[in-house]
Every structure is written in C-alpha cells, then in structure tokens.
C-alpha positions in Angstrom: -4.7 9.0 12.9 -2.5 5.9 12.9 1.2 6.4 11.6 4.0 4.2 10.9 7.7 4.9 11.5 10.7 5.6 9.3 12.1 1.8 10.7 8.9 0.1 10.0 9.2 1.8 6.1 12.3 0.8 5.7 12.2 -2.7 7.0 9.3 -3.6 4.8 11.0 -2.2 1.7 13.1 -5.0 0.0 9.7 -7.6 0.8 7.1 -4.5 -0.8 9.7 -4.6 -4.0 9.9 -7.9 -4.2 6.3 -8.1 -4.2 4.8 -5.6 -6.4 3.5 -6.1 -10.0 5.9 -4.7 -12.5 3.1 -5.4 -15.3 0.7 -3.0 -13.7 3.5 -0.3 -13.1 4.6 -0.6 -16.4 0.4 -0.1 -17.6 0.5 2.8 -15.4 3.4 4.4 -16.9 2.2 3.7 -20.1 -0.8 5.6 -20.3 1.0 8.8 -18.4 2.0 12.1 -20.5 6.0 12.9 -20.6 7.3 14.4 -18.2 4.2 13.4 -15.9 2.5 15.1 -12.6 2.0 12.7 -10.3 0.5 13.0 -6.9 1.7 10.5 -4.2 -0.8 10.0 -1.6 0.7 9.0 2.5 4.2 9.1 0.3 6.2 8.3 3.9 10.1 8.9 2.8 9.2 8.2 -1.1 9.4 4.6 -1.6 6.6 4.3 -3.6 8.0 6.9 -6.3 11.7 5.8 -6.0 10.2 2.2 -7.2 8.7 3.6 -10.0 11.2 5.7 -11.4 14.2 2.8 -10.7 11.7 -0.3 -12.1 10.0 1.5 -15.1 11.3 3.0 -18.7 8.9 6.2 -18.9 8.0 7.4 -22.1 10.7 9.3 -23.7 14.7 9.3 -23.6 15.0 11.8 -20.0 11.6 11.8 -19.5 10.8 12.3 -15.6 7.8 13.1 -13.5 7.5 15.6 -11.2 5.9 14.2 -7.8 3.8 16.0 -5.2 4.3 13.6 -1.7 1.3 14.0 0.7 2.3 12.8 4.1 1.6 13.6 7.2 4.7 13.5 9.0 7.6 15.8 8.4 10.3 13.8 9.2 9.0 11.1 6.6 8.7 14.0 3.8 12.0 15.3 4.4 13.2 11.7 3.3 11.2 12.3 0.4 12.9 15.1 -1.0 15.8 13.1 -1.9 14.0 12.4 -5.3 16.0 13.4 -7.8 13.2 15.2 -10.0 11.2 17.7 -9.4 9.7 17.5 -5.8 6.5 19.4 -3.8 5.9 18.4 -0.3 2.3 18.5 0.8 2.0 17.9 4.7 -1.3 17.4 5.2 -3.8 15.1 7.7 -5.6 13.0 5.3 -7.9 11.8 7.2 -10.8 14.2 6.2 -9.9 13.5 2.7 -8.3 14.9 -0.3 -10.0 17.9 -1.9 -10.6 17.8 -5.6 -8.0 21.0 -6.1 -5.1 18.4 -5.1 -5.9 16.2 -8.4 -6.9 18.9 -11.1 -3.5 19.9 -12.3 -1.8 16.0 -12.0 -1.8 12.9 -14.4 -1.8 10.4 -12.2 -2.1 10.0 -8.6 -0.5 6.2 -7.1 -0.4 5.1 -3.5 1.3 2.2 -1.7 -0.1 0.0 1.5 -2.5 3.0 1.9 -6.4 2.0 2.0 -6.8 -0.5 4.2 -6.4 1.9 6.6 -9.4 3.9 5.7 -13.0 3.5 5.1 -15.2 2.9 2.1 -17.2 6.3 2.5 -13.4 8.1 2.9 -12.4 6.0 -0.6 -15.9 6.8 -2.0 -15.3 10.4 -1.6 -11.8 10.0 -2.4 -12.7 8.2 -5.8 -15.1 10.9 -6.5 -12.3 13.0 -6.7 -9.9 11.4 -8.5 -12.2 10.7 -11.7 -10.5 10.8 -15.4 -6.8 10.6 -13.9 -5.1 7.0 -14.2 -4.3 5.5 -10.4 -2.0 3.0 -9.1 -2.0 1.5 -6.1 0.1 -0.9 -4.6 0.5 -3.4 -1.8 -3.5 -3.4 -0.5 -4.2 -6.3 1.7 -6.9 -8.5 1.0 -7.4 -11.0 3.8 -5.2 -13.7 2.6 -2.1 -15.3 4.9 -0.6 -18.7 5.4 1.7 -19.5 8.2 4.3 -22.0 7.6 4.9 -24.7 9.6 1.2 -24.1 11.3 0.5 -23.6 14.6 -3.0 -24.8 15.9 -3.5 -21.1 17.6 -3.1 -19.4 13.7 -6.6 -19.4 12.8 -7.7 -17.9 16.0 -5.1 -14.9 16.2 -5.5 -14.3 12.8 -9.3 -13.7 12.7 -8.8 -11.6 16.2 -6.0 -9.3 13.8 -8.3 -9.4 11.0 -10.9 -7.3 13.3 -8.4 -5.1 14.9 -7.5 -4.2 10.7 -11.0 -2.8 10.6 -11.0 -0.9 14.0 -11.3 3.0 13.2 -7.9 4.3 12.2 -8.5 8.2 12.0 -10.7 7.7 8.9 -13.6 5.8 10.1 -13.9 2.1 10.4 -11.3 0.5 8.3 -11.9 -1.9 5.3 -8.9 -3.6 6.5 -8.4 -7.1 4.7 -11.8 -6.5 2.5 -10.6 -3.1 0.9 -9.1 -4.6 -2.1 -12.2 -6.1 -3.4 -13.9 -2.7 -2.2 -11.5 -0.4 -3.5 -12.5 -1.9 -7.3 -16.1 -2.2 -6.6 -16.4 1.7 -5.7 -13.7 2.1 -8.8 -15.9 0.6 -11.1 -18.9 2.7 -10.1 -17.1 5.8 -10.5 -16.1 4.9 -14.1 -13.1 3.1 -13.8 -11.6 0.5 -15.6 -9.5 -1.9 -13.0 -6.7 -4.4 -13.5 -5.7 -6.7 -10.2 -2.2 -8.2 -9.7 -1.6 -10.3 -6.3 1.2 -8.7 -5.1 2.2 -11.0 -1.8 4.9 -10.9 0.9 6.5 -14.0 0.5 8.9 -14.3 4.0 11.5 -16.2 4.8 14.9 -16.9 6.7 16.1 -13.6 4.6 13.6 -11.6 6.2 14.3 -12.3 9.8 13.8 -8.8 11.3 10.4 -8.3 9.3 9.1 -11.8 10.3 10.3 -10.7 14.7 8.6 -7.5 13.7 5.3 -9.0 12.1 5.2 -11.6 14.9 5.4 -8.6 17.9 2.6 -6.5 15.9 0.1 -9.1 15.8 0.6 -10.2 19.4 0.4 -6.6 20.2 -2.8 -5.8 18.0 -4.7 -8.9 19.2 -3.8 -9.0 23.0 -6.4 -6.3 23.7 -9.1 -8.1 23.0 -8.3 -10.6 25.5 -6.4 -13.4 22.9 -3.5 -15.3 25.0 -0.6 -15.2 22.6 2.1 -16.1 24.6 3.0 -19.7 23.5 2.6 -18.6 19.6 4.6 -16.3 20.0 7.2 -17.6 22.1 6.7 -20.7 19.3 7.1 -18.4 16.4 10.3 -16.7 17.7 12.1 -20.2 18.0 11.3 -20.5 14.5 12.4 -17.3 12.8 15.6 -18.2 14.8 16.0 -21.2 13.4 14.7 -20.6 9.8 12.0 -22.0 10.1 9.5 -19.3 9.4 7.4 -18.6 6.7 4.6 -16.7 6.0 3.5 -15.8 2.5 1.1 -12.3 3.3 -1.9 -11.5 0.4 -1.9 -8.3 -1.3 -3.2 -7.0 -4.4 -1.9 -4.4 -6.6 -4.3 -2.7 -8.4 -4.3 -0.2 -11.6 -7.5 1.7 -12.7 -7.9 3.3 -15.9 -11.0 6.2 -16.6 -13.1 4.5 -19.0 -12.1 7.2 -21.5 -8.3 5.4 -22.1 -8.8 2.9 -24.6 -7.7 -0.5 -24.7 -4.7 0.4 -27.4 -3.5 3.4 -25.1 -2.3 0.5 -22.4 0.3 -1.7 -23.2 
C-alpha cells in the first residue's frame, strides 16, 4: 500500500489550508451533534482534524468532538495524538476496507487527499458502509492542472502522470484524477446528498519547496514508462528559482449529506 511521509504532510499543509472550502466545513459541522464522534479515515499526524477544530465554531460554547484517526503508520498517529480532545488511535491497513462496526457508534466520518488513491469498488463498498452518517472530504483531485509559464513538454508528462494516478495503489486500480466525479456518482446512489467546492493548489514563489517537490514526483512517477523529462525538469527548476513558477493544481472538496438531513438542518 502506498504511503506518504511526515515531510511530504507537512510540506503540503499551508497550500491544503489555503485551499479547502471553509463553506463546506462549516455545512459539515453544522449538521454534527455536540460534542461529536468523528472518525478520521488515513488521518496521517491529524491535519485534517486540527483544520477543523481551528477554522470552524462547533455548535455550542466548549463544544468538542472526539476523533478516532485511522492510519496506517505509527509514527504518523503518534503526531495525531497531540489533539487536544478526546483522541483513539486506530492503526489499521485500509486497504481491504473499513468494516461497518468502525462507523456505527460515530456522527461523522471526514477524510483529506484520501480517494484517489483507491478504487471505485473499494469506495463502493466503503460508501455502503458509511450510509446515514454526514461525510467530508477534502482535497480530491479531479484531473485539472495548469502550468505557468508553459512548457511545450506539459501536456505530454501530464497525461503520462495522469495514468501512473490510476496504477493500483494497494486498493485496486486507482480512480486517480476521475475519483471526484466518481466519488459523488457512487454517493448519490447510495442515498446521499452531495455539495462540491473546488478546492485548488494555487503555487507560487511562497511555495518553493512544494513546487521542487511536486516537480521531482512527477519526473519520478512518469520516467518509468519511458517519458524523457530531463529538459522540463531542468527547465522547471530554473524557474521555481527564479519565481517564476506557477501551477494552480484542481481539487474538489466535497460534503455529502444522507438524504434523511433536511435542507433547514444545513446552514
């Protein structure tokens, strides 16, 4: 199963905040008990919660949730237990699933930069068991990039990345940049009600270390399948030297409501 470091997490924070839709948070949060159990699926060191809890006003004066992180790697869940509410670690390999059990006893489950990683059967099955709990997720790919200034080898690279997104990741064959639009497809059929925010990466000269580390990922992902990216890369690293660089990255956040909420219940 793929995995993503502690430096990766952390280096993509400030550009995930920046990017994610406080109006479908703020829905989410709406709709959630007091005091709420929420379940925080491939939680990494907490960044998902900590946004959460430091962006929204929950429903009453000292009003918390209580989180359960899901992770996979131990040294990513000990970060997480620097939440200051209450905390459960889960370490678990997700990639046969989640069992219904894990949702029963929550009010919410949420997930950040999560299911483009896995397929649609593993999110069929995964929807199935999350039915009649609110979900948010943020920071799903969908496909969508612009490089700026261009370069004329940016189409090709991009479309080689775009398959390697959808190569099998330790959940079946990825949905990659199309798991957006299938993530509220397979939503809707299992009785959900779903509001889409883009939710882009917009880089620039303040995100130098992101752009070098974007850059090196894309030559590495791409080079296996015999795509020469030497001079766009090389050309790419003058840039982010210089300030050049931009790249403004799609994603979509997404929040899905069971049918059963009504329209007053979400502000």
């Amino acid at each position: 199963m793929e995995t993503f470091t502690g430096d990766w997490l952390a280096l993509r924070g400030a550009a995930d905040r920046a990017a994610r839709s406080k109006t479908l948070a703020a829905q989410f949060v709406s709709v959630l008990p007091s005091n709420p159990r929420v379940l925080d699926l491939a939680s990494g060191g907490g960044a998902n919660a900590k946004y959460l809890e430091t962006e929204m006003t929950w429903s009453a004066p000292g009003a918390a949730p209580s989180w359960t992180f899901v992770d996979g790697d131990t040294d990513l869940l000990a970060q997480a237990r620097e939440m200051t509410g209450p905390v459960e670690l889960r370490l678990a390999d997700l990639s046969s699933g989640i069992s219904r059990e894990w949702t029963a006893s929550v009010d919410g489950v949420t997930a950040s930069a999560f299911f483009d990683l896995v397929s649609s059967d593993w999110f069929e099955a995964f929807a199935h068991c999350v039915r009649g709990v609110p979900l948010l997720f943020a920071l799903t790919i969908d496909g969508r990039w612009r490089w700026s200034p261009a370069h004329d080898r940016d189409n090709d690279i991009m479309a080689v990345f775009a398959r390697d997104q959808k190569r099998d990741k330790g959940f079946g064959p990825a949905m990659g940049g199309g798991a957006a639009m299938a993530m509220i497809r397979i939503l809707n059929a299992h009785g959900f009600i779903v509001s889409s925010r883009p939710a882009d990466w917009r880089l620039g000269t303040a995100h130098a270390a992101l752009l070098e580390a974007l850059i090196q990922n894309i030559a590495a992902a791409v080079t296996p399948y015999g795509t020469d990216t030497l001079g766009w890369l090389t050309c790419r690293r003058q840039q982010i030297g210089q300030g050049e660089l931009r790249l403004r990255l799609g994603h979509l956040d997404l929040f899905a409501r069971p049918a059963l909420f009504s329209d007053s219940e979400v502000s």
